[in-house]
N, CA, C and O of each residue as an XYZ file, in Angstrom:
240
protein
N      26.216    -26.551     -0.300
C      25.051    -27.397     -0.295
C      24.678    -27.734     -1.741
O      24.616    -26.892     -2.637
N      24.503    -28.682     -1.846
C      23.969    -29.356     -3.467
C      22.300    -29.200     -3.880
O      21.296    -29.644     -3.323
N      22.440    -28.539     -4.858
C      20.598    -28.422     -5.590
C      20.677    -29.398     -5.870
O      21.782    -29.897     -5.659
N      19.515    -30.376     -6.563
C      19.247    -31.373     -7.217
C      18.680    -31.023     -8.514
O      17.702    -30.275     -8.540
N      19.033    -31.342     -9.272
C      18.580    -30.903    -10.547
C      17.535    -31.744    -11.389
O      17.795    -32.920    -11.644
N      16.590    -31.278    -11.740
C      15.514    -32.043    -12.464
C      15.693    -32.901    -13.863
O      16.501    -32.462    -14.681
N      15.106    -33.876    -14.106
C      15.512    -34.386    -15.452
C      14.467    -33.220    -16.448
O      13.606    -32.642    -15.784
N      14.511    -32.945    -17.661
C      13.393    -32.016    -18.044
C      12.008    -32.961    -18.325
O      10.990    -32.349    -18.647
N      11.949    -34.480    -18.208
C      10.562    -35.034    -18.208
C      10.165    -34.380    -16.923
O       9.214    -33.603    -16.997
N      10.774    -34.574    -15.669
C      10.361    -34.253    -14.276
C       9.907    -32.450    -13.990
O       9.034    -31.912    -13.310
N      10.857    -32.001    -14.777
C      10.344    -30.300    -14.823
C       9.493    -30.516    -15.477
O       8.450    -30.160    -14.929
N       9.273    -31.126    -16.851
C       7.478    -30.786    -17.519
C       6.565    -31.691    -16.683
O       5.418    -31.482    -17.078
N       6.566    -32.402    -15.919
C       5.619    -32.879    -15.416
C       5.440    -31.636    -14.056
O       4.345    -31.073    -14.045
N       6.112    -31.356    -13.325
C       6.198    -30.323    -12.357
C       5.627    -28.876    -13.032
O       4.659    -28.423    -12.423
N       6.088    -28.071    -14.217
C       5.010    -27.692    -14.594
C       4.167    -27.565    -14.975
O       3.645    -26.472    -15.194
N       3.484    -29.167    -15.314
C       2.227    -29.107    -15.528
C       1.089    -29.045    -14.687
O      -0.064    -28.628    -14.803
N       1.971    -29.753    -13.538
C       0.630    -29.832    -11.989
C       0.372    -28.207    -11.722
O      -0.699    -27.616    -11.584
N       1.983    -27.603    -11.695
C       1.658    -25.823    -11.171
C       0.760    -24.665    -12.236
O       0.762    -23.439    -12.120
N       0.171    -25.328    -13.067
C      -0.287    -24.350    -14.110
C      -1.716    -25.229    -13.752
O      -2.582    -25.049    -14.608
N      -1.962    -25.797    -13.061
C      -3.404    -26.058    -13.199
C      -4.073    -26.350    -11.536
O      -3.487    -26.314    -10.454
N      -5.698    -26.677    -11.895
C      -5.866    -26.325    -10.077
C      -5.607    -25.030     -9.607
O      -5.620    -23.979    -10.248
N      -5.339    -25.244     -8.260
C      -5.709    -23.963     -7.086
C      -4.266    -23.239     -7.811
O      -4.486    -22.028     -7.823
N      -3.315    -23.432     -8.226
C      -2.060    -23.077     -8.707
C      -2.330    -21.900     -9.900
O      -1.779    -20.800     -9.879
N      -3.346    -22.374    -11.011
C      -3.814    -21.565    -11.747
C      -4.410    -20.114    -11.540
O      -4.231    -19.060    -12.152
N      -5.182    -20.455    -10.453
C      -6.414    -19.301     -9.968
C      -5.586    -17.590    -10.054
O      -4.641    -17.189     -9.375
N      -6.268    -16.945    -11.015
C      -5.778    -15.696    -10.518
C      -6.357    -15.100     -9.273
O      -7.551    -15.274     -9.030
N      -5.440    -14.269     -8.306
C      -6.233    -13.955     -7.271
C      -5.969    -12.826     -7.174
O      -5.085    -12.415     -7.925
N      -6.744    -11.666     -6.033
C      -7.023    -10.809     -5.948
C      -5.872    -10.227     -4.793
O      -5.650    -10.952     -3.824
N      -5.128     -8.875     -4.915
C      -3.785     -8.531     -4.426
C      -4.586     -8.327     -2.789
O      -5.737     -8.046     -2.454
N      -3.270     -8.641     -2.006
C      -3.819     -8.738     -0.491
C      -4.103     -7.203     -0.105
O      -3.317     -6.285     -0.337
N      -5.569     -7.048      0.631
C      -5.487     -5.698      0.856
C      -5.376     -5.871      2.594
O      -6.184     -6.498      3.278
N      -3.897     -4.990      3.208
C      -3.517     -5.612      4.758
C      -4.935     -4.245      5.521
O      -5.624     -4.449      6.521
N      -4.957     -3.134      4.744
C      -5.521     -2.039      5.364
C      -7.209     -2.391      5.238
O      -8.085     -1.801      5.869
N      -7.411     -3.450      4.305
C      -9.236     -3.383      4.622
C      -9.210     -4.312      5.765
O      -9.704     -4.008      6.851
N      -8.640     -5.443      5.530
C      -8.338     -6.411      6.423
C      -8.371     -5.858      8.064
O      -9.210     -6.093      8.934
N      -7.229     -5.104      8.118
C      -7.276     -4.076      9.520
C      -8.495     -3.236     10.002
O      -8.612     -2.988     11.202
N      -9.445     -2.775      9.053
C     -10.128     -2.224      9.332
C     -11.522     -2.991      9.677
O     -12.448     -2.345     10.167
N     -11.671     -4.584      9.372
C     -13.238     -5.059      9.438
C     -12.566     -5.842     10.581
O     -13.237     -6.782     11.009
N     -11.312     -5.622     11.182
C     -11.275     -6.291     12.621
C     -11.447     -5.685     13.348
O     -11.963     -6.137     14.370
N     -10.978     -3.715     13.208
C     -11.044     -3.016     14.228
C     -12.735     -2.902     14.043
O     -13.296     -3.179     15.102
N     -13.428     -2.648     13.229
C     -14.817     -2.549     13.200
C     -15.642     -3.706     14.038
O     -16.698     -3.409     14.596
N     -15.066     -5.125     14.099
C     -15.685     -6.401     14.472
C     -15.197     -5.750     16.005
O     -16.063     -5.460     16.831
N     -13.803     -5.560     16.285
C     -13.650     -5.744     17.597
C     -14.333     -4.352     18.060
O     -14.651     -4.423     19.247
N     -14.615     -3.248     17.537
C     -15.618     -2.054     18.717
C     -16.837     -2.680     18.386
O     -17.560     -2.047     19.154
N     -17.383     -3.240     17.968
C     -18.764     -3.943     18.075
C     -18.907     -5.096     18.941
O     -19.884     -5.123     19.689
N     -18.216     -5.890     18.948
C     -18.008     -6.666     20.335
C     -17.763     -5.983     21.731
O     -18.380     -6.346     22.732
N     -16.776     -4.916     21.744
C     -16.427     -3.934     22.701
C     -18.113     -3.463     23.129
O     -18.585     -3.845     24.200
N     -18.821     -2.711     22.285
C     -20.141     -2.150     22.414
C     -21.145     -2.828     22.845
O     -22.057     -2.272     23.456
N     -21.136     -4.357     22.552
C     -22.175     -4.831     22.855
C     -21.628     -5.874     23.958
O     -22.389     -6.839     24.032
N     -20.679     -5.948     24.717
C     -20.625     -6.335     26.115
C     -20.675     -4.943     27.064
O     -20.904     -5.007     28.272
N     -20.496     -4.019     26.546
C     -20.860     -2.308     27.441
C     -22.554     -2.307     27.988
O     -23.196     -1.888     28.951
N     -22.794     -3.050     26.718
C     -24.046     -2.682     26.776
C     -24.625     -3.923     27.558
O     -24.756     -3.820     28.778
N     -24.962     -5.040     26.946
C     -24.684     -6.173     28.238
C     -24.320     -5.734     29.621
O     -25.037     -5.726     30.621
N     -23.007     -5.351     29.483
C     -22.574     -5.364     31.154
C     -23.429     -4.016     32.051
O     -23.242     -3.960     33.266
N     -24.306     -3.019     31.411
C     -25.369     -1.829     31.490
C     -26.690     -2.618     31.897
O     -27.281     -2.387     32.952
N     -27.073     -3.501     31.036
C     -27.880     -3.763     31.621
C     -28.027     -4.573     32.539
O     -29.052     -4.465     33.211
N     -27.258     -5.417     32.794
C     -27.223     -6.566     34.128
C     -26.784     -5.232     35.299
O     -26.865     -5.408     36.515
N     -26.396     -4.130     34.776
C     -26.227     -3.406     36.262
C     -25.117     -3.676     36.685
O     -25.124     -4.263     37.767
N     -23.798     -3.398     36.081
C     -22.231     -3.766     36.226
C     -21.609     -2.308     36.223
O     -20.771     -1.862     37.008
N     -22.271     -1.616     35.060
C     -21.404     -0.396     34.369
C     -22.148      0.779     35.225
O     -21.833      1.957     35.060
C-alpha cells in the first residue's frame, strides 16, 4: 500500500493547525477507576430511590 508523502510547505502548515486550538490543550490523564465509581454511585442512588418510590406507592 502507498503512503503519500507531504511536501514540507504542507507538513508546516499541518503542524501548525495541530499545535494550536483544542490540539494544544494540555489535558488531564484519564482516570477509568473514578469514572467507574461516580456511575456505580449514580446507579445505587437511582437503584434507592425507585425502592423507595416503589415503598411508598405500596409495591415493595
Amino acid at each position: 500500500m502507498h503512503k503519500p508523502q507531504l511536501t514540507p510547505e504542507d507538513q508546516a502548515r499541518v503542524d501548525a493547525v495541530t499545535r494550536r486550538g483544542v490540539n494544544s490543550v494540555e489535558r488531564k490523564p484519564f482516570r477509568l477507576w473514578t469514572l467507574l465509581g461516580v456511575i456505580l454511585l449514580v446507579l445505587t442512588m437511582l437503584s434507592g430511590l425507585s425502592y423507595l418510590i416503589a415503598s411508598i406507592q405500596g409495591v415493595v
